[in-house]
C-alpha beads as a LAMMPS data file, in Angstrom:
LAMMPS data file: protein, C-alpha beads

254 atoms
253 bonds

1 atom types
1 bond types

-500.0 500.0 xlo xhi
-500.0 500.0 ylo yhi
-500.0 500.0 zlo zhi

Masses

1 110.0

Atoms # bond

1 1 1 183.498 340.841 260.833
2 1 1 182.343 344.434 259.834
3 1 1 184.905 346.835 258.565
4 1 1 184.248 350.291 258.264
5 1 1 186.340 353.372 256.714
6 1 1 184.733 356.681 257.552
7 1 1 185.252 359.412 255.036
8 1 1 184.733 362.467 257.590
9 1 1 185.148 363.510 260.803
10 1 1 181.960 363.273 262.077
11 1 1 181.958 359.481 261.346
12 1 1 185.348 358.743 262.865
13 1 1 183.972 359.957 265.924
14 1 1 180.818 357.909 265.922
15 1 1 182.888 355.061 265.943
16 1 1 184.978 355.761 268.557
17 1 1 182.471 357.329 271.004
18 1 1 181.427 354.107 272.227
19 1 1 185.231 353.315 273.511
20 1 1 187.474 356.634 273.214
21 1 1 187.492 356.892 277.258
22 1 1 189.029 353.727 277.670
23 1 1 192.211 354.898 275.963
24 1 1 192.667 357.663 278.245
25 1 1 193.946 357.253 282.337
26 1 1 191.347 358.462 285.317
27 1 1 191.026 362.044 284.760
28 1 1 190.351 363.204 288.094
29 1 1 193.229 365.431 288.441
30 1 1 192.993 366.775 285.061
31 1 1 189.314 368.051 285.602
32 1 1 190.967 369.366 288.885
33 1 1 193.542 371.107 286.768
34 1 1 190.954 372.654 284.361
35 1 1 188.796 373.715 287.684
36 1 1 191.978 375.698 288.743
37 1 1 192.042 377.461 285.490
38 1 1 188.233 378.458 285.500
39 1 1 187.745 379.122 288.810
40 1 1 190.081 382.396 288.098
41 1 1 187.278 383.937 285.421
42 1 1 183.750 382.140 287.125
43 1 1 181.318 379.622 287.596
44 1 1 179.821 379.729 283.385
45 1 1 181.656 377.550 281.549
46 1 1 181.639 376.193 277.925
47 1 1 183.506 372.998 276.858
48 1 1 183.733 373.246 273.069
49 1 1 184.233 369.998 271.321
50 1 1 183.488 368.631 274.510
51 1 1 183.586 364.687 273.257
52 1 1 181.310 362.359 275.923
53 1 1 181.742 365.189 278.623
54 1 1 184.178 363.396 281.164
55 1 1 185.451 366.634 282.029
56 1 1 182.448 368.650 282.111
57 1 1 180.819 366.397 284.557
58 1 1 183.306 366.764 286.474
59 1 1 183.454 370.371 286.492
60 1 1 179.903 370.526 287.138
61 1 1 180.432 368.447 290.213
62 1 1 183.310 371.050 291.437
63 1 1 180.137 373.399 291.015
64 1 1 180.661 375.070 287.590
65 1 1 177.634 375.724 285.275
66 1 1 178.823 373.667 282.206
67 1 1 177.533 373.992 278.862
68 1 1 179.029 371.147 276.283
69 1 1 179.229 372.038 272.638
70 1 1 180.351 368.932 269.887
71 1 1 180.062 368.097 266.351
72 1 1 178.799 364.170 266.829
73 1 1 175.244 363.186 268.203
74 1 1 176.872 360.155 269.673
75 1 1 179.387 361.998 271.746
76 1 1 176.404 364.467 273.316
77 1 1 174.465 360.982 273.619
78 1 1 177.193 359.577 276.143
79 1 1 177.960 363.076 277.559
80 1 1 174.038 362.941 278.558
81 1 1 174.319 359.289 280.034
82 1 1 177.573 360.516 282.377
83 1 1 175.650 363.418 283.771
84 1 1 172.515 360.836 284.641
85 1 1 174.825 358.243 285.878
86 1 1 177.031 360.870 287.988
87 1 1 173.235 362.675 288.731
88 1 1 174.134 366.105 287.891
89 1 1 172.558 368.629 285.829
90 1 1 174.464 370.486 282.826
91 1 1 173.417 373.908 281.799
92 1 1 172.916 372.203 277.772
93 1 1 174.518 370.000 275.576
94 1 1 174.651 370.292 271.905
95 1 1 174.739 369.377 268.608
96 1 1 176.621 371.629 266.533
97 1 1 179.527 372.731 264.809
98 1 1 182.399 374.548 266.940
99 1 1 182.815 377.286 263.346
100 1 1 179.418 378.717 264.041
101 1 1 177.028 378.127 267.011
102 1 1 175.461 380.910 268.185
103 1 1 173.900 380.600 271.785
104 1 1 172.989 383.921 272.530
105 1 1 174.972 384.001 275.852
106 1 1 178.105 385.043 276.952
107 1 1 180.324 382.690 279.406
108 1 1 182.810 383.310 281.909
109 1 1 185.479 380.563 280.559
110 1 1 185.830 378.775 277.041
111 1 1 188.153 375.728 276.741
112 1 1 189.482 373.381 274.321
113 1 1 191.313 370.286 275.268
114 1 1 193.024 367.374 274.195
115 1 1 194.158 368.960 271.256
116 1 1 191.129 369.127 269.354
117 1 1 191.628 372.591 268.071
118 1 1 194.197 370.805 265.619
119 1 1 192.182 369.042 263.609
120 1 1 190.627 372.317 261.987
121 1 1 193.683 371.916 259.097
122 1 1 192.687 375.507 257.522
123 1 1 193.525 379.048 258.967
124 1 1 190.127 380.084 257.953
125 1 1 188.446 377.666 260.286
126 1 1 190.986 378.783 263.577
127 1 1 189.736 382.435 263.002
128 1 1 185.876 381.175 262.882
129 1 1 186.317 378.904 265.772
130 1 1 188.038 381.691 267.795
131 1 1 185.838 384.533 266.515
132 1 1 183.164 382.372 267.707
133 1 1 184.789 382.240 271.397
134 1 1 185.265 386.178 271.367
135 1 1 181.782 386.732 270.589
136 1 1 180.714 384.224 273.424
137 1 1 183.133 385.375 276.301
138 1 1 181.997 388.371 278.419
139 1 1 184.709 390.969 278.838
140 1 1 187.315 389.801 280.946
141 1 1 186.547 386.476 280.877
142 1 1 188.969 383.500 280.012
143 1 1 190.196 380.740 277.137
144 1 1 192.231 378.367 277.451
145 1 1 193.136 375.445 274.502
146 1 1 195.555 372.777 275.661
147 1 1 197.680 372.391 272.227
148 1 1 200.251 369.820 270.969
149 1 1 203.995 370.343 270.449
150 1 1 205.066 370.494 267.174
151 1 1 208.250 367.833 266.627
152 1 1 211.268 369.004 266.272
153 1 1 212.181 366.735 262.561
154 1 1 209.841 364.932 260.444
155 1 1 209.295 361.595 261.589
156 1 1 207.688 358.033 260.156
157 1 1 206.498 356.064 262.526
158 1 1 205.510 352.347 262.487
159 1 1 202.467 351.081 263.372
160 1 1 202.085 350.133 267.202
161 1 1 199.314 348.739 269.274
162 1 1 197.775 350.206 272.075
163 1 1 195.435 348.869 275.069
164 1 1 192.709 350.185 277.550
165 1 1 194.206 352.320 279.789
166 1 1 190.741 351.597 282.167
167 1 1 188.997 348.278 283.037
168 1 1 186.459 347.953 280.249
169 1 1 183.095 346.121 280.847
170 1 1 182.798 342.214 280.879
171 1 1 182.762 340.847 277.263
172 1 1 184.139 343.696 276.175
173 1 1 187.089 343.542 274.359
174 1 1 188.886 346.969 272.513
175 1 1 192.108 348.305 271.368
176 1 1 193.443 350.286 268.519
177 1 1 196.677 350.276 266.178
178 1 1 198.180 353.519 264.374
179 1 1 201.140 355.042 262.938
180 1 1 202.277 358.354 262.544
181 1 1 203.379 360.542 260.043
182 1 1 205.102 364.438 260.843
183 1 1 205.483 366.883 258.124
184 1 1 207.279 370.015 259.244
185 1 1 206.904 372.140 256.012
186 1 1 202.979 371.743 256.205
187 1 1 203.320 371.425 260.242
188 1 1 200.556 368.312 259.618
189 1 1 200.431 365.611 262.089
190 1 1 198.892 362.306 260.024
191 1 1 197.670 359.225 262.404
192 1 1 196.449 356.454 260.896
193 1 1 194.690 354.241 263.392
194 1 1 192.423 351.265 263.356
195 1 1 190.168 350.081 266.198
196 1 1 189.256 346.576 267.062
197 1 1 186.133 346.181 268.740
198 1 1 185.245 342.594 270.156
199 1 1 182.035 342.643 272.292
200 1 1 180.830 339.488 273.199
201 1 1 182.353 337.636 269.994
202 1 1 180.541 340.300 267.376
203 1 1 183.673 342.007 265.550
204 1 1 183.997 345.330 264.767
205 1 1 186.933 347.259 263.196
206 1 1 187.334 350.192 261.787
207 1 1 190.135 352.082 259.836
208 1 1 190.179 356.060 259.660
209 1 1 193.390 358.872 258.986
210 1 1 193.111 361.860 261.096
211 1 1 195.144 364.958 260.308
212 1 1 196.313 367.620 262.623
213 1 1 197.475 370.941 262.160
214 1 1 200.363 371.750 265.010
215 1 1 201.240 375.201 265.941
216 1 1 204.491 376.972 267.594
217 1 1 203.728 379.026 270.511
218 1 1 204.702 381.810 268.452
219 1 1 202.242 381.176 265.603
220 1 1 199.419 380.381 268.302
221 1 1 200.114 383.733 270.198
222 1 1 199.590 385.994 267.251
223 1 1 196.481 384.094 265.532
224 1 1 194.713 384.970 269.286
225 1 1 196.342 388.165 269.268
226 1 1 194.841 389.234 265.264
227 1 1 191.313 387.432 267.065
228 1 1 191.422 390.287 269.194
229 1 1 192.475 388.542 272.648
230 1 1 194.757 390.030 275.014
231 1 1 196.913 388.787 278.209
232 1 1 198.006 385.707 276.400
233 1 1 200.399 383.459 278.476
234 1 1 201.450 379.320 278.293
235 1 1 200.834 377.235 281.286
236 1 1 202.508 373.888 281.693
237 1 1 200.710 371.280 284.153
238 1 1 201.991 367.763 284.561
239 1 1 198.137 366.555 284.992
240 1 1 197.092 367.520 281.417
241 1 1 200.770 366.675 279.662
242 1 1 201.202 363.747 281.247
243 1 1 199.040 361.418 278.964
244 1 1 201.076 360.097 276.265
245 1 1 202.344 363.520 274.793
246 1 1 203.552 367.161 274.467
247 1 1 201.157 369.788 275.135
248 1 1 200.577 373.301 276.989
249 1 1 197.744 375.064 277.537
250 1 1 197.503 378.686 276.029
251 1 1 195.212 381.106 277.988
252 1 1 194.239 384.394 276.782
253 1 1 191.324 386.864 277.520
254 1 1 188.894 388.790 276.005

Bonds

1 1 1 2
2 1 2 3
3 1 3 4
4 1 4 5
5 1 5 6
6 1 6 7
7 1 7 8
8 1 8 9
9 1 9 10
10 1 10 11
11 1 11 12
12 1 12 13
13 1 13 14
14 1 14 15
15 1 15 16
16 1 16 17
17 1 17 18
18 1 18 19
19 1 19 20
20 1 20 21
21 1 21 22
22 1 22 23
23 1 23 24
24 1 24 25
25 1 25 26
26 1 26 27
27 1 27 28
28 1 28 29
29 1 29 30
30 1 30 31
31 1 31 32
32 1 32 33
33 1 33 34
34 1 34 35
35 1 35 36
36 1 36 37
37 1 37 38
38 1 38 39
39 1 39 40
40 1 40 41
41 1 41 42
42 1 42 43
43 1 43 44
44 1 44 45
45 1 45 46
46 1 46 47
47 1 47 48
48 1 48 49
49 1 49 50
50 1 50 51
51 1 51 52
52 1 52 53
53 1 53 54
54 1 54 55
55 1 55 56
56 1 56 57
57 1 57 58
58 1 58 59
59 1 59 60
60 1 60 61
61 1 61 62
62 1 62 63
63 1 63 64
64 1 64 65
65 1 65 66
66 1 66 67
67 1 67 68
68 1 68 69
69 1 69 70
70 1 70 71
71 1 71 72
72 1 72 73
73 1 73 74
74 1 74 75
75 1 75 76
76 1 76 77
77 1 77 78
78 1 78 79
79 1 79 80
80 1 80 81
81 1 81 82
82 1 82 83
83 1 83 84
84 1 84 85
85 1 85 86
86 1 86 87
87 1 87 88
88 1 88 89
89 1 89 90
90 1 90 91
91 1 91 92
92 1 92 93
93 1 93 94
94 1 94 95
95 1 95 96
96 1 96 97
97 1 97 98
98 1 98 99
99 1 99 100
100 1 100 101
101 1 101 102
102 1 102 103
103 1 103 104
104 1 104 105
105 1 105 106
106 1 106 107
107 1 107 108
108 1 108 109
109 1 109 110
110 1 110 111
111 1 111 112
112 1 112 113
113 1 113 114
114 1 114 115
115 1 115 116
116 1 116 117
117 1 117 118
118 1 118 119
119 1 119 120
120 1 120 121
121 1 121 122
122 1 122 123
123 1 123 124
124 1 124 125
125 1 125 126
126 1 126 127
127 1 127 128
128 1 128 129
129 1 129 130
130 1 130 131
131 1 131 132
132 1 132 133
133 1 133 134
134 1 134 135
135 1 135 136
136 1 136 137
137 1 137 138
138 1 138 139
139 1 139 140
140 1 140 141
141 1 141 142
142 1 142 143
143 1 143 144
144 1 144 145
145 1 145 146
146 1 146 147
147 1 147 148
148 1 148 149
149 1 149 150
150 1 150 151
151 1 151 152
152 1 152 153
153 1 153 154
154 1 154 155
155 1 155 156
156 1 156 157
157 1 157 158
158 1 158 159
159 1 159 160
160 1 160 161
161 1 161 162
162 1 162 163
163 1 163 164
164 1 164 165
165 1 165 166
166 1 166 167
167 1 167 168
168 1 168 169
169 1 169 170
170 1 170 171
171 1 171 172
172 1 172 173
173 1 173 174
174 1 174 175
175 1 175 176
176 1 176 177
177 1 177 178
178 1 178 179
179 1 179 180
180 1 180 181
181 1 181 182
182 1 182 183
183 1 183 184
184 1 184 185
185 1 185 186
186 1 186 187
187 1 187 188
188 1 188 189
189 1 189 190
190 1 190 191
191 1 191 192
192 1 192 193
193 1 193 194
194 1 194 195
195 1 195 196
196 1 196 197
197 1 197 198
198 1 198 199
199 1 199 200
200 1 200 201
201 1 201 202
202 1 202 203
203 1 203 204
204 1 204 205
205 1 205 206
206 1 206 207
207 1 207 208
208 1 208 209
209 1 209 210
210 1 210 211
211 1 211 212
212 1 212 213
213 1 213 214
214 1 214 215
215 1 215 216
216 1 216 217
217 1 217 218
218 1 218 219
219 1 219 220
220 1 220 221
221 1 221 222
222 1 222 223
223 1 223 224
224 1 224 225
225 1 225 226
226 1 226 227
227 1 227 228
228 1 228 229
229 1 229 230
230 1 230 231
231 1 231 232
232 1 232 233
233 1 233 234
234 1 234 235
235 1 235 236
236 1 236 237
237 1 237 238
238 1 238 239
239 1 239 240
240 1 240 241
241 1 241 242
242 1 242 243
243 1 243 244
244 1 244 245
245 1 245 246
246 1 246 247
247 1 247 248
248 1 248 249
249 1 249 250
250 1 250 251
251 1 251 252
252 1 252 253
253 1 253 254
């Protein structure tokens, strides 16, 4: 059995990029949901820390022009298999770091989702990521991050097991374990998980701590606001908050 402990974020990802869309449901209606959001700003869109492009793929096939932007080569590897599989084109998919690409374009709608705008733990990073986003939306044009609730009290959670929320392929066998930790003076969300890997009898498993930084609306409102973004509203929509936890979606323009 091979264990592995990745010391970054870029390596937890590797690991998971393989099986992370098994442990979400069908996502038909949320790509419908993010459609409805972009369709009020145009048809150029960037997904930043876009994972193995699920959604983007399934923007492009609602007609978008989608450009895909994350940190690990493995998830841009799978986001390029979905859009040969599904036999649609992207605009590009990259490599690179959400703090500082530079494409030297401007879009018509910028998203985040799934919470991934939480795991940059230092304010620092937020204003990079979202100064980046300014300088890549056209005037008038839209972004939207679906965030997580903070909790209400600290919490300690123990460790629970979770399955495939999809059919995975014969001879393949996956699920992960984690447990929580909330800290409300730091506002830090800790997850330990582990992820057991079984394909075709060769054992994998893997053990990694992920830390996210939660935000009020309150907080969230005035970093965009100091970013320079205008307009900036919360949408609720029972197709994105409906997988497993509390989020929103903030949308602000430019």
């Amino acid at each position: 059995m091979k264990r592995f402990r990745p010391a970054d974020m870029t390596e937890i990802y590797a690991l998971r990029a393989d099986t992370i869309d098994y442990f979400f449901p069908d996502r038909k209606d949320e790509i419908k949901s993010w459609a409805k959001i972009a369709e009020k700003y145009g048809d150029d869109v960037l997904h930043l820390m876009c994972g193995t492009g699920e959604i983007l793929v399934g923007l492009a096939k609602e007609g978008f022009n989608v450009t895909g932007i994350d940190l690990t080569e493995s998830m841009i590897y799978q986001a390029r298999e979905k859009f040969e599989e599904e036999d649609v084109e992207p605009e590009d998919l990259i490599v690179e770091d959400a703090r500082f690409f530079k494409l030297g374009k401007t879009f018509d709608f910028i998203f985040v989702s799934t919470g991934d705008l939480h795991h940059f733990l230092d304010k620092d990073d937020i204003d990079k990521v979202l100064g980046k986003i300014f300088a890549h939306l056209r005037p008038g044009g839209g972004v939207a991050l679906e965030l997580f609730e903070p909790p209400e009290n600290d919490f300690k959670r123990p460790e629970k097991r979770h399955r495939p929320l999809r059919d995975t392929p014969k001879g393949l066998k996956v699920w992960k374990l984690n447990r929580s930790s909330y800290h409300s003076d730091s506002q830090i969300l800790e997850i330990v998980e582990k992820l057991h890997v079984d394909e075709e009898g060769e054992i994998i498993e893997s053990e990694y701590d992920i830390q996210l930084k939660l935000y009020t609306k309150k907080q969230i409102e005035l970093i965009l606001d100091n970013s320079g973004f205008e307009n900036i509203r919360h949408l609720y929509d029972k197709d994105l908050s409906g997988k497993g936890h509390d989020s929103w979606i903030v949308v602000a323009e430019r």
